[in-house]
KEKOL-415587 format. One record per residue (C-alpha): residue number from 1; residue in three letters; chain; x, y, z. Coordinates in nm, 2 decimals, decimal comma. Example, Ala and Ser with C-alpha at 12.3 -4.5 7.8 and 13.67 -1.06 7.14 Angstrom:
BEGIN
<node><seq>1</seq><type>Ala</type><mol>A</mol><X>1,23</X><Y>-0,45</Y><Z>0,78</Z></node>
<node><seq>2</seq><type>Ser</type><mol>A</mol><X>1,37</X><Y>-0,11</Y><Z>0,71</Z></node>
This chain:
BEGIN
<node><seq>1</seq><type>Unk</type><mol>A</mol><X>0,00</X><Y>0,00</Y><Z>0,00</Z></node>
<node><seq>2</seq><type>Unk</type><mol>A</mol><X>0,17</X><Y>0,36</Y><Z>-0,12</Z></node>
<node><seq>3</seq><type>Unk</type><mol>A</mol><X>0,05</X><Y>0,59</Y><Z>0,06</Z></node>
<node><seq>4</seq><type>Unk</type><mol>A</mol><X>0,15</X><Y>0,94</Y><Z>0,03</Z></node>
<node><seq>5</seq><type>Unk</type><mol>A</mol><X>0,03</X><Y>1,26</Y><Z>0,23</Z></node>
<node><seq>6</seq><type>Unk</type><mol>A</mol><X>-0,18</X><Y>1,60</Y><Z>0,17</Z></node>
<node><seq>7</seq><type>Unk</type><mol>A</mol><X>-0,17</X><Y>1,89</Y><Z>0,44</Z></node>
<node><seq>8</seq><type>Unk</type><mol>A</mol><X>-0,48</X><Y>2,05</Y><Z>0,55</Z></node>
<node><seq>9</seq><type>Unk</type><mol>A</mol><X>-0,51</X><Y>2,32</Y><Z>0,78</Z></node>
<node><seq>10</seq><type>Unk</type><mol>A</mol><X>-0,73</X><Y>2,30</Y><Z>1,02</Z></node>
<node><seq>11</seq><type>Unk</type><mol>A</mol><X>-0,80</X><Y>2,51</Y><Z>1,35</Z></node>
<node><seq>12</seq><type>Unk</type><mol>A</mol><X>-0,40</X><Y>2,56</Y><Z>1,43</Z></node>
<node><seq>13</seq><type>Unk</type><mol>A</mol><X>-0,30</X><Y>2,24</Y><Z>1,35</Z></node>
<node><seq>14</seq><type>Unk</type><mol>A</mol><X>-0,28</X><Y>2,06</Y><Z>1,05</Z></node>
<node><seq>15</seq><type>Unk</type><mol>A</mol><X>-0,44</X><Y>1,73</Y><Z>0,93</Z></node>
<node><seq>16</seq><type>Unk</type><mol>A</mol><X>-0,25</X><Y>1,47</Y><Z>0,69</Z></node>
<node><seq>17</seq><type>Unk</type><mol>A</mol><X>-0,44</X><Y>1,25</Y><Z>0,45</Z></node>
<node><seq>18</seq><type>Unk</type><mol>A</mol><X>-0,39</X><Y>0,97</Y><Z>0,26</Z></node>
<node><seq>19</seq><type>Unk</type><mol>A</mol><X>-0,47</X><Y>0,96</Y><Z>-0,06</Z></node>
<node><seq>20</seq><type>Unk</type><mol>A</mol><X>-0,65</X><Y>0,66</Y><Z>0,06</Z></node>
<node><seq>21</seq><type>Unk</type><mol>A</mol><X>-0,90</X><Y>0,78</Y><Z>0,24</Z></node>
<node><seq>22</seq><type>Unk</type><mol>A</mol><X>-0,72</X><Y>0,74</Y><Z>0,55</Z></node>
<node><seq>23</seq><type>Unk</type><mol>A</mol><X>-0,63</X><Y>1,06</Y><Z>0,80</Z></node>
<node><seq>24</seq><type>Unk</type><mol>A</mol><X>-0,37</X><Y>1,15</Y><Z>1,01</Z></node>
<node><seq>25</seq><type>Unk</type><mol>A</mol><X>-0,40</X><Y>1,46</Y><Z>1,24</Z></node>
<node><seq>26</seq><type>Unk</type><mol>A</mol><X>-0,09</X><Y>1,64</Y><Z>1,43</Z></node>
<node><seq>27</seq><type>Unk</type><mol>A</mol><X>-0,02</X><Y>1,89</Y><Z>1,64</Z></node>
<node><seq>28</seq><type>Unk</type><mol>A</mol><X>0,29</X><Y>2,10</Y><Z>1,67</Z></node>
<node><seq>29</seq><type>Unk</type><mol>A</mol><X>0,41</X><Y>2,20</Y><Z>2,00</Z></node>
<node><seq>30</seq><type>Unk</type><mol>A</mol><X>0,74</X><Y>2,39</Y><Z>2,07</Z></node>
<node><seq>31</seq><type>Unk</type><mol>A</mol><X>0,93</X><Y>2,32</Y><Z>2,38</Z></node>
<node><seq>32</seq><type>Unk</type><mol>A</mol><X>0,72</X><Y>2,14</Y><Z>2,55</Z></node>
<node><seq>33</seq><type>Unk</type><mol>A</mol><X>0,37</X><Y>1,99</Y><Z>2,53</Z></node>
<node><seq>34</seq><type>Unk</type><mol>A</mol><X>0,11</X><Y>2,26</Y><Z>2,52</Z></node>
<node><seq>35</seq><type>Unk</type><mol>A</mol><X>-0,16</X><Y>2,10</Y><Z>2,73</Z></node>
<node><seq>36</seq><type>Unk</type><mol>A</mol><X>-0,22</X><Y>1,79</Y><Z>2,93</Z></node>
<node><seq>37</seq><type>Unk</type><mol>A</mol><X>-0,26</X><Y>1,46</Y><Z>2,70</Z></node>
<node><seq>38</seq><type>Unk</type><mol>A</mol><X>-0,40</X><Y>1,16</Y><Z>2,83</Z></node>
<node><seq>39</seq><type>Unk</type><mol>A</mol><X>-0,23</X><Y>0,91</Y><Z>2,56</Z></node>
<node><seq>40</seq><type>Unk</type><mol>A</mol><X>-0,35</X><Y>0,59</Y><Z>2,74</Z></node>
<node><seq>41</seq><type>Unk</type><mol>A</mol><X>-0,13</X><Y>0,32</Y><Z>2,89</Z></node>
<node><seq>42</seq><type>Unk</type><mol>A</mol><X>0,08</X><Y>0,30</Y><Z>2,62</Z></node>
<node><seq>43</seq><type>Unk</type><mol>A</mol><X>0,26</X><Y>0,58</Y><Z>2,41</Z></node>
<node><seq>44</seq><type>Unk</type><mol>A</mol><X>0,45</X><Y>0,55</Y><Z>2,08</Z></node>
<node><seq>45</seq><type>Unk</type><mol>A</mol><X>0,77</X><Y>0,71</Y><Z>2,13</Z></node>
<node><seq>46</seq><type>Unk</type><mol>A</mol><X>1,03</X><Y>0,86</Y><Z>1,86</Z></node>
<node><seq>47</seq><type>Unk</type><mol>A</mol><X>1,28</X><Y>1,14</Y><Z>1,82</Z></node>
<node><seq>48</seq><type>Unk</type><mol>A</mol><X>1,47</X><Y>1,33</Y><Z>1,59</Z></node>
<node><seq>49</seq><type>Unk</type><mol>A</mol><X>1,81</X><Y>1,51</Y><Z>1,65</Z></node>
<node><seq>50</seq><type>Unk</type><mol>A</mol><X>2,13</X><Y>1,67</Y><Z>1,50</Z></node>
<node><seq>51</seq><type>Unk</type><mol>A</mol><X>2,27</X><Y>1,32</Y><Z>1,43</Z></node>
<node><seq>52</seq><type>Unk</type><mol>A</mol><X>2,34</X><Y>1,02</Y><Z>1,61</Z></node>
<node><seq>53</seq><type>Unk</type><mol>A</mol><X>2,62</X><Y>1,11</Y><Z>1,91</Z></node>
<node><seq>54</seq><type>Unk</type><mol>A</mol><X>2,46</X><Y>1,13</Y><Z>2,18</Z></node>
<node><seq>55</seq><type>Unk</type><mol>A</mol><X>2,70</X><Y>1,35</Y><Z>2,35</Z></node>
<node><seq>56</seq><type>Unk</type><mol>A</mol><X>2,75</X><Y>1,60</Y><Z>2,08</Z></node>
<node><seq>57</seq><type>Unk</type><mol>A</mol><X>2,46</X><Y>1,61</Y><Z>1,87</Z></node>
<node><seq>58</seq><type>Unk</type><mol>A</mol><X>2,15</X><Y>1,76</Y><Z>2,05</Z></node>
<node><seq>59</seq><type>Unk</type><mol>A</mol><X>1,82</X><Y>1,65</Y><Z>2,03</Z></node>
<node><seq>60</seq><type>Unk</type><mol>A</mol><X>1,53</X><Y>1,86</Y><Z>1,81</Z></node>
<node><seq>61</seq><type>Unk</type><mol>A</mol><X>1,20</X><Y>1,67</Y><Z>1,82</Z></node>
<node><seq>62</seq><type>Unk</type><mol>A</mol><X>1,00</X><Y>1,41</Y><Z>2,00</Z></node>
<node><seq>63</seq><type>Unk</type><mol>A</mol><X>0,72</X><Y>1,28</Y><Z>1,86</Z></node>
<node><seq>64</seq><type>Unk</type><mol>A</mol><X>0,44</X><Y>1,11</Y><Z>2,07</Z></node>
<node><seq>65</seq><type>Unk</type><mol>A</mol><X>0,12</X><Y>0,87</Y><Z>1,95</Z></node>
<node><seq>66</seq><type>Unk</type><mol>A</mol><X>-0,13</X><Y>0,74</Y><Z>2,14</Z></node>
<node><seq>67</seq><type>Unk</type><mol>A</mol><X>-0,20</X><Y>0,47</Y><Z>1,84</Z></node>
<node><seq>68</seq><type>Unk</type><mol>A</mol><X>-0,53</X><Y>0,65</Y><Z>1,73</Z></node>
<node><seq>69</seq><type>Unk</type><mol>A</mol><X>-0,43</X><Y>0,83</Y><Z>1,43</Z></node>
<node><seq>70</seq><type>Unk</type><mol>A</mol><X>-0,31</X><Y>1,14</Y><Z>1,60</Z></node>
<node><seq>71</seq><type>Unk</type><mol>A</mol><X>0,05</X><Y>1,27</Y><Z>1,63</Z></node>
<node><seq>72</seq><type>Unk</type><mol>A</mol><X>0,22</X><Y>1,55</Y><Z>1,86</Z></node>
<node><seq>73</seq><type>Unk</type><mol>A</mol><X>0,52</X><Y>1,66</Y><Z>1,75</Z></node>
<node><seq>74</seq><type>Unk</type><mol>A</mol><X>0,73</X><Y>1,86</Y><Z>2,01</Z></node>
<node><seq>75</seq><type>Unk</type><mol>A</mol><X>1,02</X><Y>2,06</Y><Z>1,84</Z></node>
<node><seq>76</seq><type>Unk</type><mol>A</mol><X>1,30</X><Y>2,22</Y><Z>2,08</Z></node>
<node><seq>77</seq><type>Unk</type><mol>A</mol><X>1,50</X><Y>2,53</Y><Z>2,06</Z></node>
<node><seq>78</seq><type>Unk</type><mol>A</mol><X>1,86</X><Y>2,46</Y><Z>2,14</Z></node>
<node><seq>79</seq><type>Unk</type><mol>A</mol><X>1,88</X><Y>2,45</Y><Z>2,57</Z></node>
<node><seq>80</seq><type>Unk</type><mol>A</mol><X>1,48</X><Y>2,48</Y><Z>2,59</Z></node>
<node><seq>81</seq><type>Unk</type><mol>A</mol><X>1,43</X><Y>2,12</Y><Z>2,71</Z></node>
<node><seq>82</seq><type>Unk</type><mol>A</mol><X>1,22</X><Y>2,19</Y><Z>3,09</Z></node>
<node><seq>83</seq><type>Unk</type><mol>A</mol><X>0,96</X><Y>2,05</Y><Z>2,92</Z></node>
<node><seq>84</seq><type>Unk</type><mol>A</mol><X>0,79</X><Y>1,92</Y><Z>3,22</Z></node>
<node><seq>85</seq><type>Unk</type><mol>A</mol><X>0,45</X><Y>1,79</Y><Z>3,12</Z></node>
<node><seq>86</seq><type>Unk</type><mol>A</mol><X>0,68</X><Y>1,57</Y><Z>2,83</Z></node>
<node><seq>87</seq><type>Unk</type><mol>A</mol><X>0,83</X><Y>1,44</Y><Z>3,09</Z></node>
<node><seq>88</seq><type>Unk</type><mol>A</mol><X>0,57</X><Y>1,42</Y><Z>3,33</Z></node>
<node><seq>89</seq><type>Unk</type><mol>A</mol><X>0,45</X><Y>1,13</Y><Z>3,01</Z></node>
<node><seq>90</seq><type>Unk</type><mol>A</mol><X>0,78</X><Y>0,96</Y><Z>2,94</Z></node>
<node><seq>91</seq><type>Unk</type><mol>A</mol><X>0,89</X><Y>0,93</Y><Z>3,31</Z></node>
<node><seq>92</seq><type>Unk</type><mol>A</mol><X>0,52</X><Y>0,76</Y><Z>3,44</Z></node>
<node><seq>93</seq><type>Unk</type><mol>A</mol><X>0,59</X><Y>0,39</Y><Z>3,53</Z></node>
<node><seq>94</seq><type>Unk</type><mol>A</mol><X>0,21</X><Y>0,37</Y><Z>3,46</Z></node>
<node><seq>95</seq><type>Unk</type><mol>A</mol><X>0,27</X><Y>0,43</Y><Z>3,06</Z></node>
<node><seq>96</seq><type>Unk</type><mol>A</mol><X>0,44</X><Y>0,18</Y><Z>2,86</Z></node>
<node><seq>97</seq><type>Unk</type><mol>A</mol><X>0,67</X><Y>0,38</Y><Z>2,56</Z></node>
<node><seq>98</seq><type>Unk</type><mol>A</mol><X>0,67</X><Y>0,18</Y><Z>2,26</Z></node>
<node><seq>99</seq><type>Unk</type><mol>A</mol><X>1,02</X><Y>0,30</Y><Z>2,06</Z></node>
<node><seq>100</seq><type>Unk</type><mol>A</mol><X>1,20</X><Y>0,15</Y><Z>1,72</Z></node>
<node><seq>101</seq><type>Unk</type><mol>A</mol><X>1,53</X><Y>0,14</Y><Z>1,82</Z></node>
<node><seq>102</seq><type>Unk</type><mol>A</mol><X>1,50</X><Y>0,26</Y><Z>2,21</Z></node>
<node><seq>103</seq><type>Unk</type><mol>A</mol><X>1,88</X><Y>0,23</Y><Z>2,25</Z></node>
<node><seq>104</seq><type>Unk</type><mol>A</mol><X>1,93</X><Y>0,54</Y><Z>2,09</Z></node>
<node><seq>105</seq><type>Unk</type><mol>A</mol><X>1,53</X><Y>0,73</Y><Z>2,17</Z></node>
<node><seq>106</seq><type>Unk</type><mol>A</mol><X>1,62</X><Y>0,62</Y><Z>2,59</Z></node>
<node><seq>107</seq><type>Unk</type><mol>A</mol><X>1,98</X><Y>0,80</Y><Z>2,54</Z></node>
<node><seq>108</seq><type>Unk</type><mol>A</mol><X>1,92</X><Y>1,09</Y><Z>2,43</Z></node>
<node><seq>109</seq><type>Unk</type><mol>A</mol><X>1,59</X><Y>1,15</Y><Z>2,62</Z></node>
<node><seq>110</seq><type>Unk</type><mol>A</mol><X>1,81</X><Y>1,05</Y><Z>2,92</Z></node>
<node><seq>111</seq><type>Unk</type><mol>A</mol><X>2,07</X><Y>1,32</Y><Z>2,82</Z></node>
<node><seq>112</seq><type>Unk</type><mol>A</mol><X>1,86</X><Y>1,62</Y><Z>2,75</Z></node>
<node><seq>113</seq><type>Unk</type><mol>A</mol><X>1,51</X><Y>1,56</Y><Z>2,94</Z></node>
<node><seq>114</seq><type>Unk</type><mol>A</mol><X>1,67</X><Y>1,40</Y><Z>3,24</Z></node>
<node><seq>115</seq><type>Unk</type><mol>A</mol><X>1,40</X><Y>1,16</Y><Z>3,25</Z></node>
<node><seq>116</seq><type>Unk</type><mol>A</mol><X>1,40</X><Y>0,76</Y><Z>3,24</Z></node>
<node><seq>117</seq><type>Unk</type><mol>A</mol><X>1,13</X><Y>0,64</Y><Z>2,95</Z></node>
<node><seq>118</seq><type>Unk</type><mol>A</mol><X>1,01</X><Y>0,32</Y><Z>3,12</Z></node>
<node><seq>119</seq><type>Unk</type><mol>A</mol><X>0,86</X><Y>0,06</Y><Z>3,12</Z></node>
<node><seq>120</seq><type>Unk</type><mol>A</mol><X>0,93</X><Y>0,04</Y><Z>2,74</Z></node>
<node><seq>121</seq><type>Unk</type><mol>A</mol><X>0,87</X><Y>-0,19</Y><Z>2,42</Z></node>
<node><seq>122</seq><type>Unk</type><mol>A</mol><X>1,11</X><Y>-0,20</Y><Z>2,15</Z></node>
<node><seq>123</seq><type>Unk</type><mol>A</mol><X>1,01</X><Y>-0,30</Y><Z>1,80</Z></node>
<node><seq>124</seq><type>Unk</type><mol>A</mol><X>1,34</X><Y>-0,35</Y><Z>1,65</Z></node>
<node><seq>125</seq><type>Unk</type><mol>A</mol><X>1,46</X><Y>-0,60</Y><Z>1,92</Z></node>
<node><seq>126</seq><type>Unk</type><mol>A</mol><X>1,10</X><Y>-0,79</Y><Z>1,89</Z></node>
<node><seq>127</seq><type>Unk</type><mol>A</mol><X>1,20</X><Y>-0,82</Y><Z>1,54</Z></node>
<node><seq>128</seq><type>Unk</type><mol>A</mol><X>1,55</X><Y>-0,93</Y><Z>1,54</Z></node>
<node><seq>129</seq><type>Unk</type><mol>A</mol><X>1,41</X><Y>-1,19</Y><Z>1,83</Z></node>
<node><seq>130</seq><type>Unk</type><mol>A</mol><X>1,10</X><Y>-1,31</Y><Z>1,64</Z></node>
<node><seq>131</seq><type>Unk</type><mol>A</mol><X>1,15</X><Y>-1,29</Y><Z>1,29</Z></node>
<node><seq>132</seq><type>Unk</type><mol>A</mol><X>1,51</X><Y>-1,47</Y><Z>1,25</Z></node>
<node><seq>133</seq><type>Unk</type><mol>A</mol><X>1,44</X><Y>-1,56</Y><Z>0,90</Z></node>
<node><seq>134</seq><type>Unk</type><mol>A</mol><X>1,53</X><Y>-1,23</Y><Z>0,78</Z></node>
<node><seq>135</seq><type>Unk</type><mol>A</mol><X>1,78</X><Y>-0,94</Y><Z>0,81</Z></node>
<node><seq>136</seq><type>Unk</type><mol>A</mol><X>1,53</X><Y>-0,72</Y><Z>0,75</Z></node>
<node><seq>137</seq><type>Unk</type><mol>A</mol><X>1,43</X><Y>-0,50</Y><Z>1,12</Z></node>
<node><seq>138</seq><type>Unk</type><mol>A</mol><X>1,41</X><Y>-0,13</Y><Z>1,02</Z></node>
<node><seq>139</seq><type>Unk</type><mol>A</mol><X>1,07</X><Y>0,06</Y><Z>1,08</Z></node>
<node><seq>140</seq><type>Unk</type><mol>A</mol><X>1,06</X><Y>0,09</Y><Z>0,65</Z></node>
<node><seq>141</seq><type>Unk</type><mol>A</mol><X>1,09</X><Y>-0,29</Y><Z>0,62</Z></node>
<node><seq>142</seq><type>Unk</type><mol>A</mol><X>0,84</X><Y>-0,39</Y><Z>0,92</Z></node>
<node><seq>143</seq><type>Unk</type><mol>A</mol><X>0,56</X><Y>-0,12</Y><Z>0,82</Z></node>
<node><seq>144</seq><type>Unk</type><mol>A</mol><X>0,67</X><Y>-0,30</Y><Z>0,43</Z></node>
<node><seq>145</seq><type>Unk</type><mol>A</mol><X>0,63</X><Y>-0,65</Y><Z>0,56</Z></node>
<node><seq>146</seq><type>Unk</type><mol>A</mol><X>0,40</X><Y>-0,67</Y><Z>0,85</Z></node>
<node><seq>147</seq><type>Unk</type><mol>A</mol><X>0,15</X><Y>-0,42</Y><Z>0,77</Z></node>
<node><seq>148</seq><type>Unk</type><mol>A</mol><X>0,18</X><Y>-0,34</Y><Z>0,39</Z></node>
<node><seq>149</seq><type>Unk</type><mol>A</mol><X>0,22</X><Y>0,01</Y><Z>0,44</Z></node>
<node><seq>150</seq><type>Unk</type><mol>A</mol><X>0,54</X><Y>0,21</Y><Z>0,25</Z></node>
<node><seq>151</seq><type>Unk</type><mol>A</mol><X>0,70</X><Y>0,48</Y><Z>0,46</Z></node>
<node><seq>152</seq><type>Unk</type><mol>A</mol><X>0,88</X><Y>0,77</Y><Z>0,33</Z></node>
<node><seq>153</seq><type>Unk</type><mol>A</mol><X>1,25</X><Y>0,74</Y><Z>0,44</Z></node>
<node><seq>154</seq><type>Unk</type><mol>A</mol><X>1,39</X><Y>1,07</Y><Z>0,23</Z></node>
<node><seq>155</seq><type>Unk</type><mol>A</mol><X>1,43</X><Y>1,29</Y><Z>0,48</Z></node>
<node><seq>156</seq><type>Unk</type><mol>A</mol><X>1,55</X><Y>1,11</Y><Z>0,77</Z></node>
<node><seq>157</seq><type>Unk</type><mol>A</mol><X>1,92</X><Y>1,26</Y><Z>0,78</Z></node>
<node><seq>158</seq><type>Unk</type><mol>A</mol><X>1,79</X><Y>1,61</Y><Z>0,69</Z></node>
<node><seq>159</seq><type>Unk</type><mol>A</mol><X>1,84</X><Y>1,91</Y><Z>0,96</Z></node>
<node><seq>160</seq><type>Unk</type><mol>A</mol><X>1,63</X><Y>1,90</Y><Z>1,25</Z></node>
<node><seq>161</seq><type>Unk</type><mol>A</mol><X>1,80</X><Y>2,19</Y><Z>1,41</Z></node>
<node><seq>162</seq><type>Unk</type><mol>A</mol><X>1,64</X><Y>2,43</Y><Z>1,20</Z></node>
<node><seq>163</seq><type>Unk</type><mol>A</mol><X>1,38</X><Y>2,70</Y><Z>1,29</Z></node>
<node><seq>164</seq><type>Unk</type><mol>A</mol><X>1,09</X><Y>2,57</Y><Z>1,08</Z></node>
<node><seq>165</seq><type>Unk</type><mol>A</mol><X>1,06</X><Y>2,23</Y><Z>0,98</Z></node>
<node><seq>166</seq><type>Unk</type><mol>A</mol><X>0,99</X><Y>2,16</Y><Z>0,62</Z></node>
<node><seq>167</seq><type>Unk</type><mol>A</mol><X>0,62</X><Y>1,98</Y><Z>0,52</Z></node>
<node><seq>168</seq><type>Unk</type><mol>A</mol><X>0,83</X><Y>1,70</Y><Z>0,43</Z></node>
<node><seq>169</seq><type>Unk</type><mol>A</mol><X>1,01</X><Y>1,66</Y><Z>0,77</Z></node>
<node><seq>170</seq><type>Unk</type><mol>A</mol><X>0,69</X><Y>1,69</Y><Z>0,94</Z></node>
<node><seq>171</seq><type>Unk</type><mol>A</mol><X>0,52</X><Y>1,44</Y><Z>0,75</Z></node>
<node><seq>172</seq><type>Unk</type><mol>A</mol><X>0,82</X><Y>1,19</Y><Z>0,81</Z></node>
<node><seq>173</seq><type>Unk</type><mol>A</mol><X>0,84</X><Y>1,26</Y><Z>1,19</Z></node>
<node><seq>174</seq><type>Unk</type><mol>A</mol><X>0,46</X><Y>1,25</Y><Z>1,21</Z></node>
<node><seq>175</seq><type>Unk</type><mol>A</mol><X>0,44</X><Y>0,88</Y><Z>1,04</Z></node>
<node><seq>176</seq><type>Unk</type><mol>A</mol><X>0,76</X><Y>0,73</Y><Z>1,26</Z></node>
<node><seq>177</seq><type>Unk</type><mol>A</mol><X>0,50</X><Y>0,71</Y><Z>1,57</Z></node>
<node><seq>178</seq><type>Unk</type><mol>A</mol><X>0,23</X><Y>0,69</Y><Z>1,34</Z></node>
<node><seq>179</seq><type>Unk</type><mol>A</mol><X>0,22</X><Y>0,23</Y><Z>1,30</Z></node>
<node><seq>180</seq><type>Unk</type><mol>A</mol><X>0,43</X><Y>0,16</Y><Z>1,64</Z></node>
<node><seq>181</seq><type>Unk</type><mol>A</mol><X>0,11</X><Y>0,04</Y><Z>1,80</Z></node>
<node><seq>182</seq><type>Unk</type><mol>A</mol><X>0,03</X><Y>-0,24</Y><Z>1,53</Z></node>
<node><seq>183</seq><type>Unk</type><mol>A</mol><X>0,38</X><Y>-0,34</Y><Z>1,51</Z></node>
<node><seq>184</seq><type>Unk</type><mol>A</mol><X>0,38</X><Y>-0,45</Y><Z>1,89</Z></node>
<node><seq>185</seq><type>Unk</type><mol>A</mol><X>0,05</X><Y>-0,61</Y><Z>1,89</Z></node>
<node><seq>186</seq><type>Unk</type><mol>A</mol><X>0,20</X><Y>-0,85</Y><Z>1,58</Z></node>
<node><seq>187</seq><type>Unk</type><mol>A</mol><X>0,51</X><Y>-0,90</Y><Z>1,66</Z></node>
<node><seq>188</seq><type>Unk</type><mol>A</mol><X>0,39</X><Y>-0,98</Y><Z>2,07</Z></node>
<node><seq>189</seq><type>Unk</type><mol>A</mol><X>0,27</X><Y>-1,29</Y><Z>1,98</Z></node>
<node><seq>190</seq><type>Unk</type><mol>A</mol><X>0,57</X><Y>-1,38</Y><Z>1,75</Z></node>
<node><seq>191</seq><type>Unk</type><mol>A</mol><X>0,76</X><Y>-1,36</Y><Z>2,04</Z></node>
<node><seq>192</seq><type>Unk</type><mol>A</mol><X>0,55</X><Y>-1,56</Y><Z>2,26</Z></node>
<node><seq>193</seq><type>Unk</type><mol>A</mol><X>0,49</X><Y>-1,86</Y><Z>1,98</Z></node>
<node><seq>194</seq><type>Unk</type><mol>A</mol><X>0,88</X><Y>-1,86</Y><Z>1,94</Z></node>
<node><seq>195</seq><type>Unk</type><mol>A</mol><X>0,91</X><Y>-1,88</Y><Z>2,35</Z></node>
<node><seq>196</seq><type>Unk</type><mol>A</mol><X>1,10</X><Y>-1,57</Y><Z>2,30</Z></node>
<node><seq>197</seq><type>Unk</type><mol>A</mol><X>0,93</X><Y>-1,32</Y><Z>2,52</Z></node>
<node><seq>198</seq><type>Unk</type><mol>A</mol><X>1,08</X><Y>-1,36</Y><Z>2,88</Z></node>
<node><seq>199</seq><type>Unk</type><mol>A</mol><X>1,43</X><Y>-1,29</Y><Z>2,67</Z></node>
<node><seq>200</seq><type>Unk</type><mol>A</mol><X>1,23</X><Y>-1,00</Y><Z>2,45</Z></node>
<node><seq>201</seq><type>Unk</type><mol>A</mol><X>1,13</X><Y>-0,84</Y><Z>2,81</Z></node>
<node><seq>202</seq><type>Unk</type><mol>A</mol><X>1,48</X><Y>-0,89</Y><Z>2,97</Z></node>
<node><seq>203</seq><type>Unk</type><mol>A</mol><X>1,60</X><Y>-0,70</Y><Z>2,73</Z></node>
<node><seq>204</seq><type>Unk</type><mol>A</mol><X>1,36</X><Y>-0,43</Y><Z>2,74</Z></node>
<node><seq>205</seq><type>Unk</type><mol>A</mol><X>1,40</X><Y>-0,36</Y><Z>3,12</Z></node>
<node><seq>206</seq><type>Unk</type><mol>A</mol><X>1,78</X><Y>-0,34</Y><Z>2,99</Z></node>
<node><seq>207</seq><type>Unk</type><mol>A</mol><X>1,80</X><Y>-0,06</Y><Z>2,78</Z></node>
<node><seq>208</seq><type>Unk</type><mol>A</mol><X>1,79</X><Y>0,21</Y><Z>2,98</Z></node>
<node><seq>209</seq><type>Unk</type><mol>A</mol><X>2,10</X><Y>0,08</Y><Z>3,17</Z></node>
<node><seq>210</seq><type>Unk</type><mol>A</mol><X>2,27</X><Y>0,05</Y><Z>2,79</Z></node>
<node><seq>211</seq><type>Unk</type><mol>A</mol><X>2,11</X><Y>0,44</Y><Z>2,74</Z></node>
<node><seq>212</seq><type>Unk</type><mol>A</mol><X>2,36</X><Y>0,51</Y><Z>3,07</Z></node>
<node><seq>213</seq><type>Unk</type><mol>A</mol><X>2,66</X><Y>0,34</Y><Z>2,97</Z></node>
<node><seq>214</seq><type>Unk</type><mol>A</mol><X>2,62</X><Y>0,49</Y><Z>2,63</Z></node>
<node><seq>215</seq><type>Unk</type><mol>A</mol><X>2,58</X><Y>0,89</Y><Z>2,77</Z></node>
<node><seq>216</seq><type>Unk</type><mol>A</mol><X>2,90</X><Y>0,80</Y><Z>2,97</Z></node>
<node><seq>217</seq><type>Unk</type><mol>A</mol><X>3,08</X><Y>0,70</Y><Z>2,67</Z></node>
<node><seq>218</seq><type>Unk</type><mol>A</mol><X>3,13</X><Y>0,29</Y><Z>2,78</Z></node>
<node><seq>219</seq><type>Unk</type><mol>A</mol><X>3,07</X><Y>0,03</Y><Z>2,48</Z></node>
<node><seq>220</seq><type>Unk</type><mol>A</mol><X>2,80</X><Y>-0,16</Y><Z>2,64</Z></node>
<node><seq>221</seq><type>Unk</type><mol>A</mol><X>2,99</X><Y>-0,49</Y><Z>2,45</Z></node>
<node><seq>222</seq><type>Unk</type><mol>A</mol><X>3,33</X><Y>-0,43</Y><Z>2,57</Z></node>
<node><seq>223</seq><type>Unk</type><mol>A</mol><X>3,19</X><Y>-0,43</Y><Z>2,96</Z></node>
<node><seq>224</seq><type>Unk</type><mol>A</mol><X>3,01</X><Y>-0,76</Y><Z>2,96</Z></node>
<node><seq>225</seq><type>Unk</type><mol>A</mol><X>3,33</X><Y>-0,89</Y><Z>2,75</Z></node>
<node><seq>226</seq><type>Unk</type><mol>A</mol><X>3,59</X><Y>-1,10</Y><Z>2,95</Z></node>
């Protein structure tokens, strides 16, 4: 399924829709979340910054899904990042944060937020756990091959630092959050048929000890080699 995006403006924020028929709706909030958001027990998780050192590159954007078709994108000004009602969300032990590649999403929201995002899901290590028959475990080739859905990846390694995000960047933060939801309900039972889970959740309550040693600078392999 190819399905590519049309901007609507709507009542300050704007609505994406598929040529499909399907809509998307997003809100834009700078610094911080702008009101109080109930996103449920569960909250898809993603961000976007300079580049991918944790300790040099800082972070621009964090996107945040309840799984119901509606995104909010928060978008940071460089050393604006109080951001307490964000992090009133990430840090609740109450909310589980669904991430693709949490490694990396834990870090940096660890660095700059100060806060720990857990209990967490990660898609990516559900894939490499469940689905050993293939190489295959980006976000592009799960939406591709679990959901039949074709995501956008041009813009990933554009600038996130700058003032006003393009239509394009939007539209690819906004769809990164958008399909996180589905991907853990199908890939939860892969791991439980495979007898996998109890490993999958080991290593989930593990990342944001590999997000520490990782802000410190210490290769997470080299300390648990002999």
């Amino acid at each position: 399924m190819n399905n590519s995006w049309k901007f609507e403006s709507s009542s300050g924020h704007q609505t994406l829709k598929f040529e499909v028929g399907r809509t998307m709706t997003f809100h834009l909030h700078h610094n911080d979340l702008e009101w109080d958001i109930d996103f449920g027990s569960s909250v898809a998780v993603d961000t976007e910054a300079m580049g991918l050192a944790i300790n040099r590159d800082r972070l621009c954007v964090v996107q945040l899904s309840a799984g119901d078709g509606t995104a909010h994108l928060v978008q940071f000004a460089p050393g604006m990042y109080d951001a307490p009602r964000l992090r009133k969300v990430l840090g609740n032990p109450k909310i589980e944060k669904i991430f693709h590649f949490a490694r990396f999403d834990v870090a940096i929201l660890q660095k700059y937020l100060g806060v720990v995002a857990a209990p967490l899901f990660c898609t990516k290590i559900a894939s490499k756990l469940a689905r050993t028959y293939t190489d295959r475990h980006g976000l592009k080739d799960l939406c591709q091959d679990l959901l039949d859905v074709q995501l956008n990846k041009e813009t990933r390694t554009s600038c996130w630092g700058q003032e006003t995000l393009t239509e394009a960047q939007l539209t690819y933060a906004a769809q990164d959050v958008l399909y996180l939801h589905q991907l853990k309900k199908l890939l939860t039972p892969l791991l439980k048929r495979e007898h996998r889970w109890d490993l999958a959740k080991a290593c989930f309550d593990f990342i944001p000890t590999v997000a520490t040693l990782d802000i410190d600078l210490f290769d997470p392999c080299f300390i648990l080699s002999h």
